[in-house]
C-alpha positions in Angstrom: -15.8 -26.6 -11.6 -14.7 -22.7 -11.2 -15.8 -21.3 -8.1 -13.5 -18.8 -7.0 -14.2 -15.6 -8.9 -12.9 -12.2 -8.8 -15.7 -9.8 -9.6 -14.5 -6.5 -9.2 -17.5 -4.8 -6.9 -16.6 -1.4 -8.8 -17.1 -2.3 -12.3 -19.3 -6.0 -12.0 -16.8 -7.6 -14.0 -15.5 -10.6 -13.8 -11.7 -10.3 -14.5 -9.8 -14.1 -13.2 -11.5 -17.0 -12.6 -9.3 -20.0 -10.0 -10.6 -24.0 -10.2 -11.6 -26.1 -7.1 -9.6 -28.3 -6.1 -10.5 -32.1 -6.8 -11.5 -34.7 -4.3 -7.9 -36.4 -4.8 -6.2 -33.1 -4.3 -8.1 -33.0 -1.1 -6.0 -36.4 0.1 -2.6 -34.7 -1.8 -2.6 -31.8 0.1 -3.4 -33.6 3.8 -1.0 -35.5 3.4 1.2 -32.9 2.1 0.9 -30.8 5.6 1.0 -34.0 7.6 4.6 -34.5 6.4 5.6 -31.4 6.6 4.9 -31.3 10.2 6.8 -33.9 11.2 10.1 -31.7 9.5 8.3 -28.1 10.1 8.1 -29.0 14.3 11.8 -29.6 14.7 13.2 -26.4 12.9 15.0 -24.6 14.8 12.8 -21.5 16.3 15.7 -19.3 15.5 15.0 -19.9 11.9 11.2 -20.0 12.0 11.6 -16.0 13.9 13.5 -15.3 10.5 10.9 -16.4 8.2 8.6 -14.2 10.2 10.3 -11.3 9.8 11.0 -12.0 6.2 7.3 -12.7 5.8 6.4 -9.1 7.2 8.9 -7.3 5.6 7.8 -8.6 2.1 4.6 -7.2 2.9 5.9 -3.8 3.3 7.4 -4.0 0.3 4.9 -5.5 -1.6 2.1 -2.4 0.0 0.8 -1.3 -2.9 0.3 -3.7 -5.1 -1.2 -6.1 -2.5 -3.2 -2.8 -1.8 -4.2 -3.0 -5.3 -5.5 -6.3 -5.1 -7.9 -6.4 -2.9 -9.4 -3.3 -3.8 -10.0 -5.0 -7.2 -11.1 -8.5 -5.5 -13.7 -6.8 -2.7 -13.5 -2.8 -3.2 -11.0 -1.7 -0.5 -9.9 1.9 -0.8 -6.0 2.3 -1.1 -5.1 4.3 1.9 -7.4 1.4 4.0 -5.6 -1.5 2.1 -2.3 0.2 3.2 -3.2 0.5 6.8 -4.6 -3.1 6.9 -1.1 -4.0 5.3 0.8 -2.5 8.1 -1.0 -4.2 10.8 -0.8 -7.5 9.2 3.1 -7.2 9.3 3.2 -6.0 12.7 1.7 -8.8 13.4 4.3 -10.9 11.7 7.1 -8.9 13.7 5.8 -9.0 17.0 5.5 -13.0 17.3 9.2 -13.0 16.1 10.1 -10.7 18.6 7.7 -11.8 21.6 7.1 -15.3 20.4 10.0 -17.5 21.3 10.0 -15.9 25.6 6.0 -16.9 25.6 7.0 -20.2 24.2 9.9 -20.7 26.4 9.5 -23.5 29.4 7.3 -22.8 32.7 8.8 -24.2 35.9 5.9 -24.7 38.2 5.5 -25.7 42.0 6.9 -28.8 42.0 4.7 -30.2 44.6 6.1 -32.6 46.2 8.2 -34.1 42.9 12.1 -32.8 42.3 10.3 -31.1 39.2 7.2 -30.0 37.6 7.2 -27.9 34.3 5.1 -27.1 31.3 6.3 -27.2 27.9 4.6 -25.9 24.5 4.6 -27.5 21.6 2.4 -27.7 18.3 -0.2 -30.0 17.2 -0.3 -30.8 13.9 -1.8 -29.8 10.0 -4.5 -26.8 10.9 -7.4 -25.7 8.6 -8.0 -21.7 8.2 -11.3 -20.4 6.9 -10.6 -16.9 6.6 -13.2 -14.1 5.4 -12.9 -11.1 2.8 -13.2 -8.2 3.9 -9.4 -8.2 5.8 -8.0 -10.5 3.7 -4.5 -10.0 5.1 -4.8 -9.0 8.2 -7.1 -11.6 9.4 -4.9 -14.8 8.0 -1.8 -13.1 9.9 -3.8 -13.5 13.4 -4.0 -17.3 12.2 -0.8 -18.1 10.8 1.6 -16.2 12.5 1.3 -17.7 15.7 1.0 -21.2 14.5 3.4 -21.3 12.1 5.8 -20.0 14.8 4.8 -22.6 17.0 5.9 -25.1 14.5 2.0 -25.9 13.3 1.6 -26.2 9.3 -1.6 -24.2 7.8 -3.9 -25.2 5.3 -5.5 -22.1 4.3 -9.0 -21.6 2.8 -9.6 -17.8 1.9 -13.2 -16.9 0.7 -13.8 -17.1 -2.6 -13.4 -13.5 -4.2 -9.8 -13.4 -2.0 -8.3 -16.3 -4.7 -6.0 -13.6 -5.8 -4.9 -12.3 -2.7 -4.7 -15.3 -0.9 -1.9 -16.4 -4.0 0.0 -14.0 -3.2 0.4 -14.5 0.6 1.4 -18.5 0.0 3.8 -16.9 -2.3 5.4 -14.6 0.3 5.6 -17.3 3.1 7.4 -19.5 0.7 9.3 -16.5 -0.5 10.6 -16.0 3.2 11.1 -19.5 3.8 8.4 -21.4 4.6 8.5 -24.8 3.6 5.9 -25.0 0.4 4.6 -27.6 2.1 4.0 -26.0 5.3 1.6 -23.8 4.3 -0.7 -24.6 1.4 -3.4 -22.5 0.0 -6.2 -24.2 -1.4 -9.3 -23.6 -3.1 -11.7 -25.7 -1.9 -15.5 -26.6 -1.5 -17.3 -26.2 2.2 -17.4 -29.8 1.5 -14.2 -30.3 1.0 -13.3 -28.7 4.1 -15.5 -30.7 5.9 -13.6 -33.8 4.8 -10.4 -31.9 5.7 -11.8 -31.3 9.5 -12.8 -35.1 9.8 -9.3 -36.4 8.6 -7.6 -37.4 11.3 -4.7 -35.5 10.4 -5.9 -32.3 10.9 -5.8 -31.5 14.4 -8.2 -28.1 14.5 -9.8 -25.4 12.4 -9.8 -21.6 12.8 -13.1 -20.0 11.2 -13.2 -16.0 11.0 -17.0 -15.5 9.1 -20.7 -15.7 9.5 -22.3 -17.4 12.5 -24.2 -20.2 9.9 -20.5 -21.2 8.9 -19.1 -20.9 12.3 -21.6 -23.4 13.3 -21.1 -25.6 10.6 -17.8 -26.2 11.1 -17.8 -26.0 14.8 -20.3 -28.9 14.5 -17.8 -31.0 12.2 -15.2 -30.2 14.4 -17.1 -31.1 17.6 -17.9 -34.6 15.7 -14.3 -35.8 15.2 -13.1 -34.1 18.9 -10.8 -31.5 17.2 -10.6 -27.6 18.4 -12.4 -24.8 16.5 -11.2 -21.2 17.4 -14.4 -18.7 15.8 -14.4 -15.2 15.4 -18.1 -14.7 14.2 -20.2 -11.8 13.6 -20.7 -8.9 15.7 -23.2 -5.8 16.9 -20.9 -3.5 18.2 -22.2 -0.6 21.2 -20.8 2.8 21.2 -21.7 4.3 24.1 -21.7 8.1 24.8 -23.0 9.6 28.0 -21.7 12.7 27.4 -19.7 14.9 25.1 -18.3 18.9 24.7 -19.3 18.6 20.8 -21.7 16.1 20.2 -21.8 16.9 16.4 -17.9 16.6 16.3 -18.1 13.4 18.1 -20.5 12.0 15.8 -18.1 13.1 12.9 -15.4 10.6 14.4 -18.3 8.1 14.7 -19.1 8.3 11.2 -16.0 7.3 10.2 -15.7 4.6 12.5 -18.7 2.6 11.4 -18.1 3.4 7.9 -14.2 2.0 7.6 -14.0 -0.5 4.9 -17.7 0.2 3.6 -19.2 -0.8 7.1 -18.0 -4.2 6.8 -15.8 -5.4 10.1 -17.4 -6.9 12.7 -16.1 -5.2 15.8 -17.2 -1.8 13.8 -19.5 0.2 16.3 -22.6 -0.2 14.7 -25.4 1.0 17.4 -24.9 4.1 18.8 -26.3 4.7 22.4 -26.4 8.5 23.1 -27.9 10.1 26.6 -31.0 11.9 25.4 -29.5 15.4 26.6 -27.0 15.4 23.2 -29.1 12.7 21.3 -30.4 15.4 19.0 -27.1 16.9 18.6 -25.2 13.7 17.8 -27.8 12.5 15.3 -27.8 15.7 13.3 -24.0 15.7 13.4 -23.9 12.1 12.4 -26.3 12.8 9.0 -23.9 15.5 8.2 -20.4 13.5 8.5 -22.9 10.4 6.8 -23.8 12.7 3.8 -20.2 14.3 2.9 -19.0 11.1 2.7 -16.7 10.7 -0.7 -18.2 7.1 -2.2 -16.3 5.6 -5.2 -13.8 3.8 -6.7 -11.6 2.3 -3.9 -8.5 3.1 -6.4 -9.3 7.0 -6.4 -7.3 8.7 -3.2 -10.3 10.6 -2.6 -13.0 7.5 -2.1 -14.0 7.1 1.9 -16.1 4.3 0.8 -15.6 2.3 -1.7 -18.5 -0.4 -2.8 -19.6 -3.1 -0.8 -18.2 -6.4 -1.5 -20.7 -7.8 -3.8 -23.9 -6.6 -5.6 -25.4 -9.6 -3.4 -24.1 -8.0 -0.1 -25.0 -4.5 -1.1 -29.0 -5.5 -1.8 -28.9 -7.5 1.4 -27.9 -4.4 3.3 -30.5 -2.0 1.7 -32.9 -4.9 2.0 -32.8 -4.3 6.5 -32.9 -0.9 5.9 -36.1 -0.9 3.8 -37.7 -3.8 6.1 -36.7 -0.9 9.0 -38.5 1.6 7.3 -41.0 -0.3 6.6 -41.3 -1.5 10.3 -41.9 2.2 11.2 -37.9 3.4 11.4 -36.5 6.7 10.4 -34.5 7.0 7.5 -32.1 10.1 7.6 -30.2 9.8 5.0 -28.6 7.2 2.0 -29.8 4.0 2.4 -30.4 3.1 -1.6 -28.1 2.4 -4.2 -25.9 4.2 -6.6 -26.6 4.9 -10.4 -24.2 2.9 -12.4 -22.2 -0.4 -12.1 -20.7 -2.1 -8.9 -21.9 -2.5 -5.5 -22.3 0.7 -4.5 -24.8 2.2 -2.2 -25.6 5.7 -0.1 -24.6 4.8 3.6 -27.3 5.5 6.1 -28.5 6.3 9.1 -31.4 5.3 10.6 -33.2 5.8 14.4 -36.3 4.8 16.1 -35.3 1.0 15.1 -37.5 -1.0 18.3 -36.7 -4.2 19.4 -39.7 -5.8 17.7 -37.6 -5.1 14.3 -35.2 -6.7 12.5 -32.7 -4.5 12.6 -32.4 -4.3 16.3 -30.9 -7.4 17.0 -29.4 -9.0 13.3 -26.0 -8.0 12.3 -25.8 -5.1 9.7 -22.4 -5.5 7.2 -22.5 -2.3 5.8 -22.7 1.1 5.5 -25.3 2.2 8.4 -25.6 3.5 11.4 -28.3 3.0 14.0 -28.8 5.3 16.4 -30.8 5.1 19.7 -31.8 7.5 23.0 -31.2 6.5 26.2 -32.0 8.4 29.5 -29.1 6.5 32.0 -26.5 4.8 32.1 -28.6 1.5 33.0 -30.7 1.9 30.5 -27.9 2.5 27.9 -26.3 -0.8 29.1 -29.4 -2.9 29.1 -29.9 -1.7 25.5 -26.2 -2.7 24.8 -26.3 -6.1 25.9 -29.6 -6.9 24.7 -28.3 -8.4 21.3 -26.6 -12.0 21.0 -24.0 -10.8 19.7 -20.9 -9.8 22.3 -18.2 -8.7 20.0 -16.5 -5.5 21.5 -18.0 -2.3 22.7 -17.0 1.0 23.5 -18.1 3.7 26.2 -17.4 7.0 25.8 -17.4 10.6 28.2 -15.0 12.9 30.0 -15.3 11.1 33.3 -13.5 8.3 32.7 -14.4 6.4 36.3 -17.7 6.3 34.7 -17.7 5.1 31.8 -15.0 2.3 32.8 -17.6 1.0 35.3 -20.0 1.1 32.8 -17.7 -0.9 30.0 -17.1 -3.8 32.7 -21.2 -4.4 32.3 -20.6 -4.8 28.4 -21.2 -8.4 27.7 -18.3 -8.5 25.0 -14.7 -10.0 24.5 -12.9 -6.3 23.9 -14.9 -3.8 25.9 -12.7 0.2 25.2 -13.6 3.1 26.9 -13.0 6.7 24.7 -11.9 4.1 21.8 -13.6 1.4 19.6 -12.2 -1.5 17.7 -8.5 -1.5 18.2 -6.9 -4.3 17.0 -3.0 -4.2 17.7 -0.1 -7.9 17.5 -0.2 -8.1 21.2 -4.1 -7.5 22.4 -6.3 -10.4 22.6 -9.0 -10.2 20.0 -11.8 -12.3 20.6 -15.9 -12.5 21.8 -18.5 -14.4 23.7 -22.1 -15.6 22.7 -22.8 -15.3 18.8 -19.6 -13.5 18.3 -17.7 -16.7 18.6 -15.1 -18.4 21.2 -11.4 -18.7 21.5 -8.8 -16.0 21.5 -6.3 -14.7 18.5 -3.5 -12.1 18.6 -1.0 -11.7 21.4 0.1 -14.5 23.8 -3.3 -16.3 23.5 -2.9 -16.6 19.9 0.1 -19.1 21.0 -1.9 -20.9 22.9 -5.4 -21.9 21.0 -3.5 -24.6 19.1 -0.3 -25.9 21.2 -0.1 -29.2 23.3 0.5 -27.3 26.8 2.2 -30.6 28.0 3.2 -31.4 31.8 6.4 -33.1 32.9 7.0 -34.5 36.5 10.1 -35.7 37.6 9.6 -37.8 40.8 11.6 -37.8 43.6 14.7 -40.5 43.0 13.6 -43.5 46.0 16.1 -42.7 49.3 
């Protein structure tokens, strides 16, 4: 059985093909990362910091052609591959340089006992189920932290990342990670839910769709093991006010369409104070329509196709059933002549909340624009989505908008800012979007055994 297929989203080819994994490699590999554990917990942390570094320095150096890959696998454009690259081995860098002091001892109150501390210390095997469209990046915010905390990973990428997610076994191993400690695999979703169930495996990480994230939170839930999700996401951007509304909506552009409008903490509904409305939505067609499309591996693509032919007619499918609902279609919104998964990015306004595409998730290249006469009204509008991802608020009085950003129902709310991710911010949501926290000092903490010790007072 061959389920893992790169496609290549520019041309439709199909150019490798990778094999499940059988049912008794299933038992190989658990007990593969179970034993590894038991040696992976008690090396030194001196020497797992090393194999960090190592890890994000090979990923400098490897840049372009991991760049390459992925472009190939789900139609990244270079200069976005390269920046995702970066980020990924900050990542790496930043638990070996801040990991070991969040990991050392905490010396409590000893209330009433000669001593009370808390210690940290992993769990066991984990399961990743990481998504495609950061393939690097987002298995960093797993396995960084974890394997640093002397956790082994058993990683799942999604099945048009079998190239990439090679490559990245190969350059843990190549730093110095036991082969045993980190495993990719290629599995089934029922294999993985075999893998959750095994009493070996002591939690799963899901970055994906909220139908998966509830699948395996559900499996999880069953067998009493922890499930970090980082689900979907509706993102707000907020502008009360602005100099240049037109200039401002240029930025916005090419905010929402970063990596073909596929991130989940994108902005992807604009909420602009009537008095510029007009402004910004003219401005945002403008920046919309001179976008470069085209092959990711041409320096002068902006957007690149979307991941899949499949993903690309689901998009244009919500924008026709918004039109269709009595929404205003300003620009794109249809594919491109030719091979691939290409397709015009959009923009689209008067979407109610009796459509569609008010409250579901768009992945792709459109913008949704609405008008708003208050600030309350623009946060009532904002929150009025189960999603609670991140969210931004913009305008030149900053009091203002920060009041208004602590109303966001969201995990990451930003004010003149959207969707930074950086190695030491907590990056995470509420409702839909998911639970749990990654990045930064939470990221140590979703998966360790935060274990008390009390020392009573000797008898006098």
């Amino acid at each position: 059985m061959t389920s893992y297929v790169t496609e290549n989203p520019t041309t439709g080819a199909v150019e490798r093909t990778f094999p499940t994994m059988s049912d008794s490699e299933v038992q190989d590999v658990l007990a593969r990362s179970d034993a590894a554990y038991r040696e992976w917990r008690t090396t030194p942390i001196e020497s797992r910091v090393r194999m960090l570094r190592d890890t994000a320095a090979a990923y400098r150096e490897r840049a372009d052609e991991l760049a390459a890959v992925i472009a190939t696998e789900m139609g990244k454009p270079l200069a976005q591959g390269l920046g995702e690259l970066a980020l990924t081995a900050a990542i790496y860098d930043w638990y070996a340089e801040n990991g070991p002091a969040l990991l050392e001892t905490e010396v409590l109150d000893p209330q009433g006992s000669a001593e009370s501390i808390v210690t940290r210390s992993p769990v066991g095997p984990l399961v990743g189920i990481m998504p495609w469209n950061f393939p690097y990046y987002q298995v960093a915010r797993f396995a960084a932290p974890n394997l640093l905390l002397g956790n082994t990973i058993i990683l799942k990428h999604a099945p048009i990342c079998a190239q990439s997610s090679q490559l990245m076994e190969e350059i843990a191993h190549g730093a110095g990670v036991p082969s045993d400690a980190y495993i990719n695999i290629y599995a089934s979703n029922e294999q993985i839910a075999d893998m959750i169930a095994d009493r070996r495996v002591q939690g799963v990480s899901l970055t994906g769709s909220g139908r998966a994230g509830a699948a395996v939170a559900q499996t999880a839930a069953a067998h009493l093991k922890k499930s970090v999700l980082e689900l979907g996401g509706s993102d707000p951007f907020i502008l009360l006010d602005s100099p240049d509304p037109a200039a401002h909506a240029a930025g916005a552009a090419g905010g929402r369409m970063m990596n073909c409008g596929q991130a989940c903490n994108s902005p992807k509904r604009f909420i602009v104070h009537e008095d510029i409305y007009d402004d910004f939505v003219s401005g945002l067609v403008a920046a919309v329509s001179a976008i470069t499309v085209g092959d990711p591996t041409d320096p002068a693509t902006e957007v690149g196709p979307l991941s899949s032919v499949a993903a690309r007619d689901r998009v244009i499918e919500q924008v026709q059933e918004a039109v269709a609902q009595g929404a205003t279609l300003h620009v794109g919104g249809q594919p491109l002549d030719g091979p691939g998964a290409f397709m015009a990015p959009a923009v689209l306004t008067g979407v109610t909340p009796e459509m569609a595409a008010y409250r579901d998730e768009i992945f792709g290249p459109v913008a949704v624009v609405y008008s708003v006469p208050d600030d309350d009204a623009a946060i009532e509008l904002a929150n009025d989505v189960d999603y609670g991802l991140s969210g931004s608020v913009w305008s030149s009085d900053v009091e203002r908008a920060t009041a208004l950003a602590d109303r966001l129902d969201v995990g990451m709310a930003m004010v003149n800012e959207h969707g930074t991710s950086l190695p030491g911010l907590p990056f995470g949501g509420v409702k839909a979007s998911g639970y749990g926290r990654e990045l930064g000092r939470w990221g140590l903490g979703e998966f360790a055994n935060l274990r008390l010790r009390r020392i009573a007072k000797a008898p006098s």
